[in-house]
Structure formats: structure tokens, C-alpha cells
N, C-alpha and C positions, 0 to 999 in steps of 0.2 A: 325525051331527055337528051342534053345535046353531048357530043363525045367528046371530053376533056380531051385527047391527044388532039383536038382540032381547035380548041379555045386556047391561043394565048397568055391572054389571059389570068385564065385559069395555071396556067404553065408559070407564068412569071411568080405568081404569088405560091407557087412550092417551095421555084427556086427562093425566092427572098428570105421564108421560114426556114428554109434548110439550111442557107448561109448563116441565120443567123444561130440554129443549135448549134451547128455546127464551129462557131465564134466564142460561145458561151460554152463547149465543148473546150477548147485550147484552154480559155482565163480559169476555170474550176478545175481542170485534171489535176496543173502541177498541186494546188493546193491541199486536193482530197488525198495524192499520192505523198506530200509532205506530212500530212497529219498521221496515212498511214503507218508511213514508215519510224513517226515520233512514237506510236502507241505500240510498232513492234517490237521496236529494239529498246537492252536496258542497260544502262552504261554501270561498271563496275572498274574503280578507284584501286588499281596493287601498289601496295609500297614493299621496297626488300628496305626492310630495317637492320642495319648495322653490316651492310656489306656497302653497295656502292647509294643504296640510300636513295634508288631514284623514283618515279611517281609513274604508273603507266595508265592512260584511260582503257577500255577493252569495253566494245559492241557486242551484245550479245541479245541474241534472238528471245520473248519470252521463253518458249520450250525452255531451250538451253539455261537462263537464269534458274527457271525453277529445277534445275537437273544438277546445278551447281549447288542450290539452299540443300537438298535432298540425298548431296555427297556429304554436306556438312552434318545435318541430322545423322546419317550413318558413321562419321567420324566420332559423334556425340556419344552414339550408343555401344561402341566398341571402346573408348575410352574409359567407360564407367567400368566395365569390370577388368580393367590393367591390373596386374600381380607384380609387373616387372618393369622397370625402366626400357630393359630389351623390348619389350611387346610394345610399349608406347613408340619407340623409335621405329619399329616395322610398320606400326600406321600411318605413320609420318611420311614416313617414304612412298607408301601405299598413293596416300593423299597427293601429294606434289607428284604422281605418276597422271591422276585422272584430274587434277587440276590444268595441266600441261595438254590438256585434250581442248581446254578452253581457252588455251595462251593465260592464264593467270598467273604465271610466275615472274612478271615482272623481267623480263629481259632474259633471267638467267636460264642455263641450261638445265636439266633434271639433276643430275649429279650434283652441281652448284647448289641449287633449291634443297637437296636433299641435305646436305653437308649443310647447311645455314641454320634449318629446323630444328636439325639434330644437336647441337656444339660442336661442329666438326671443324668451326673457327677457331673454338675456345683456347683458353691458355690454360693448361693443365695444374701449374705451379700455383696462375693466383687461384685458381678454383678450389685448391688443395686447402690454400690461407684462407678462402673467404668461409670456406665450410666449418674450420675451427671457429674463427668469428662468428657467426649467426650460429652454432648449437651453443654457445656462452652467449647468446641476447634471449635474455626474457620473454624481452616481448615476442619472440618468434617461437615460443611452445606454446602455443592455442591452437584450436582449428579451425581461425581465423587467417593461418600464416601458412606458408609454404618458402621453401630457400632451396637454391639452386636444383631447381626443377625443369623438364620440360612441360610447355604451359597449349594449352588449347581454349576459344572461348567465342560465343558471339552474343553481343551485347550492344545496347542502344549509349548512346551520349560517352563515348570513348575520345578520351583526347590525347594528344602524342607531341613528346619533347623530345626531339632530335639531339643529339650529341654537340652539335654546335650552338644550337639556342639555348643549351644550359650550361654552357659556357659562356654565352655575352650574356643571359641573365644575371650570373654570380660576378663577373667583371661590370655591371651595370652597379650592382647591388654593392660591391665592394668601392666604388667612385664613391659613390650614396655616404655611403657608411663613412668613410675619408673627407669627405668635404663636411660632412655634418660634424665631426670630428675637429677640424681645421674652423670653422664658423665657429662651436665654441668657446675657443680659445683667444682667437682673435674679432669679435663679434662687431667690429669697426672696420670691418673687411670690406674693399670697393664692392661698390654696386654691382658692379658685372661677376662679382665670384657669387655676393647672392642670387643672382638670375640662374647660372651654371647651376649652382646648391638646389633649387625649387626644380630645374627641369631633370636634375639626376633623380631629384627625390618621386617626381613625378613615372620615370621611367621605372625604377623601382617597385614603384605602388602597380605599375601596371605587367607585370613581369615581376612575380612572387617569388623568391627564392625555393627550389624544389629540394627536394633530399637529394644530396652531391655524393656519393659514391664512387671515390676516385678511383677503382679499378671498373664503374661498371659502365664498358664499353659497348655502350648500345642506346635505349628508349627510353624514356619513364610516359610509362602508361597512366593518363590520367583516367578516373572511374565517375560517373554522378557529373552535375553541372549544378554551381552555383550561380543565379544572374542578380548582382548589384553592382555599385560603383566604388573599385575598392579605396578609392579618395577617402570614403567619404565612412572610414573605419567608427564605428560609437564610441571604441575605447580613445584612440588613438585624437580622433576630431573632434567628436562630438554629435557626429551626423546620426542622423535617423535614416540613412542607407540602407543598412544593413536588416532593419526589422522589417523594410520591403521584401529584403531578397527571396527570392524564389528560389525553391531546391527541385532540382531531379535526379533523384538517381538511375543510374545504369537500372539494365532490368535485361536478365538472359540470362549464359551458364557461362561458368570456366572450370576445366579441368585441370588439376597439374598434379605431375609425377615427379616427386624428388624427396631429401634426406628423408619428409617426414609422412614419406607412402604417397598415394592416389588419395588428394583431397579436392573437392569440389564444393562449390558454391553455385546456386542456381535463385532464379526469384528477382526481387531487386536490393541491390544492394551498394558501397560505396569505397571507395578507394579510403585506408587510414592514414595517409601521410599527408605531407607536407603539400602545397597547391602549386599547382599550375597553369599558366592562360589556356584560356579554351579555345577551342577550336574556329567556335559558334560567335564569338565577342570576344575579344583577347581584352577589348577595355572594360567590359562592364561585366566576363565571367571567369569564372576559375574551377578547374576540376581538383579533386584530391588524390594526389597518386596513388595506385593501388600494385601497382609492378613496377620495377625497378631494375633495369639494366638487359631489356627485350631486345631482343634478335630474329629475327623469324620471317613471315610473310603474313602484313595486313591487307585485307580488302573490304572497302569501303563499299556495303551492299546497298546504302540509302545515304545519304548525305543530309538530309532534312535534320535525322534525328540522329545520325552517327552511326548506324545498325551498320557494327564490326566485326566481321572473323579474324581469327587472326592465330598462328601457332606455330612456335618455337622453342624459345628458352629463356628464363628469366633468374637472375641471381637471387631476385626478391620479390614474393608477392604477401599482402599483407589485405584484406577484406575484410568488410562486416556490414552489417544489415542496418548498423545506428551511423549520423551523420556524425563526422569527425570532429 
């Protein structure tokens, strides 16, 4: 047998194989190191609602994700048996202390975070007026209702109207309203005011007017996802739209502590008020509001399906199990 360190040869053709692992070594690392590092980390979506409103994304290692769902479950299970409005605002604070371990607070400092959850914004005077008004509303003595409460809850298909978008919705909706008004009257109206008439009415139809709440300075949380094309209304058009659409509701828990005790809602279930664009298709869905005038800190755990935490304070929440 003859001694490879003396064949050439034999020598060249190592190196040739080795060069080439070694070539096929560089082109596959970064990509296996890309995929790794896609399947480790899990990105999680904070909004502060009704302070400065802003959006933060936040990497987080699996461990750590499941260490966040597993604060929340314990947030869940200490909420249920609240006695006191005090006791719910100590876990609040509790909560934004080990959220704060994860960077989830969206910018803000713990104090800030804490004070936001809490109503520590709030305006004392209209909170005074708004609680006369809601124990004189009917419909808010069920225990489908809840008013001026702090609120907890994590749930699938969550949609959210900012304080400025339901402001150009109801100035959208009021143009609408004014030009269809103004076309009556004068129905030999140039052609360019009908053009202006069809695309207000179009902006309209797509941006639903929500429940307006002129003191409530904050969110309207939409609950459930309708998907059709709201053009294309049966009553309204004539369309067969609507006997497609497709319904989902929310499906999770929320807790809330306020006038009328610790009431919760868990399972799935749907926001009763008024509609909102969704998150998901703003042209072809709409959610039903189900809280009204939120404050607090959202994070957006899944984006696919909307899977949302989210807990502060809310002037009105109103739920139930049948679609609106």
C-alpha cells in the first residue's frame, strides 16, 4: 500500500474536497443561522393608548415570550377574586413592574405605565357626570355591562379606533350626510358634486360611524370580526353581500372592576355596539365595539388572529355571547 503523504495526488484531491465543504460551509451558515434566529425570537406589538399613542415592536426570546403569556395567566387568576377597586389597582402596578423586565411598556417609565392603567390621567369632574349618566342607562344594568371600571382581558380578533380616526370617521360620515342632503334638494346638481356625493358616500360605507362618546378620551375597542363588503348592505342595496359574510368572534377572558363590582366574561363572545373597521380589512370587515373610551397598555401577542392583552380603564364596556 503506497503512503498518501508521498502521492500528490492523492493530496490534491483532499485539498479540492475540503475547499469545496468548506465553500458550501460559508453559502449555508448565514442561511441556517437566519432561519435560527427567525424560530427563536417572537416579536410582540405595545401600544400606550390614550397617552402619547405610540406603537413599539419588542424581540423577545421564546423562554421569555412564554414567561410574558404565564404573567398574564397569573394576572387572570388574581383578578377573579378582586373585592376592591384598590386590589385590582395593586395588580396593575404589580403587572407594569414585571412587564418592565421585558421592555413592554411602550416607551413609558414604570410610574407613567402605572398612572395610565390606573386613571391616574383621568378627569375626576367628568368621571363624576359620566357615572350619573350610565347608572340612569338601562341598558347598562345586565351582566353583559360594565361603566367606569378598570378593565383586563386577552382575546383573539381585537380591533382598535384611536381618538383621531373617530374623529375623521364622523367628519367623513358628516360630509356624507351634508352632500346627500344638499343632492336632494337640488338634484340637477353639476356632475362633479355627484362624483364628490358617491366617493364621500363610499368613504362612509367604509369607515362606519362608531358610538361617539364626547368625553371619552381614549380607544374604542372593537370585539368579533365581520368579513363582507359593506357596499353592498341587502337592506340598503340590495346585495347578496351580507348572507356571505363571515363571522368571528373574539374568544378569551376580560375582567373589569367598576360601579357594578368584578364582572367577567370568558369563552367567546362579541362586542354590542356600534361597528368599527377592522384591523384585518378595513374595506371588507368591521368589528362591534365592545369598550369604549380605553386607556391602558395593548400588546399584540399574534397578529394573525389579533391575540390581545391589554389593561387599564374604560368608561364603557358592554359584551355578550349573541352577534349584535
Amino acid at each position: 500500500m503506497k503512503n498518501i503523504d508521498k502521492n500528490p495526488a492523492w493530496m490534491n484531491r483532499i485539498l479540492v474536497v475540503g475547499v469545496i465543504i468548506l465553500l458550501l460551509g460559508l453559502v449555508f451558515t448565514p442561511s441556517i443561522n437566519a432561519n435560527t434566529k427567525q424560530s427563536e425570537f417572537v416579536e410582540f406589538t405595545i401600544e400606550t393608548c390614550g397617552l402619547n399613542s405610540d406603537k413599539q415592536t419588542v424581540e423577545l426570546i421564546q423562554q421569555e415570550a412564554d414567561e410574558v403569556k404565564e404573567i398574564i395567566n397569573l394576572i387572570r387568576e388574581r383578578l377573579k377574586n378582586t373585592e376592591s377597586r384598590k386590589e385590582s389597582e395593586e395588580i396593575y402596578k404589580e403587572a407594569v413592574m414585571k412587564l418592565d423586565k421585558y421592555n413592554l411598556l411602550g416607551g413609558l417609565s414604570v410610574k407613567q405605565a402605572q398612572r395610565l392603567v390606573t386613571v391616574g390621567y383621568g378627569n375626576s369632574r367628568i368621571i363624576k357626570v359620566l357615572e350619573k349618566l350610565y347608572r340612569n342607562n338601562q341598558k347598562l344594568n345586565d351582566n353583559k355591562s360594565n361603566y367606569l371600571c378598570l378593565i383586563a382581558g386577552r382575546a383573539t380578533y381585537i380591533s382598535c379606533l384611536g381618538l383621531v380616526q373617530t374623529v375623521l370617521t364622523t367628519f367623513f360620515a358628516a360630509l356624507s350626510f351634508l352632500a346627500f342632503f344638499v343632492y336632494s334638494i337640488f338634484p340637477k346638481a353639476p356632475g362633479w358634486f355627484f362624483t364628490l356625493f358617491t366617493m364621500l358616500m363610499v368613504m362612509s360605507a367604509l369607515n362606519p360611524i362608531p358610538y361617539i362618546n364626547p368625553f371619552a378620551i381614549g380607544y374604542s375597542l372593537g370585539l368579533g370580526l365581520r368579513l363582507d363588503f359593506p357596499l353592498c348592505d341587502e337592506i340598503a342595496f340590495g346585495c347578496l353581500g351580507n348572507a356571505n359574510a363571515q363571522f368571528l368572534p373574539s374568544e378569551g377572558f376580560i375582567i373589569s372592576y367598576g360601579q357594578k363590582g368584578n364582572i367577567r366574561w370568558s369563552g367567546k363572545f362579541w362586542g354590542q355596539g356600534e361597528y368599527l373597521p377592522s384591523l384585518y380589512n378595513p374595506a371588507w370587515g368591521s368589528s362591534p365595539i365592545g369598550i369604549t373610551g380605553f386607556t391602558g397598555l395593548k400588546i399584540i401577542l399574534e397578529p394573525n388572529n389579533g391575540d390581545t392583552f391589554f389593561f387599564g380603564s374604560a368608561l364603557k364596556v358592554h359584551i355578550g355571547d349573541e352577534f349584535p
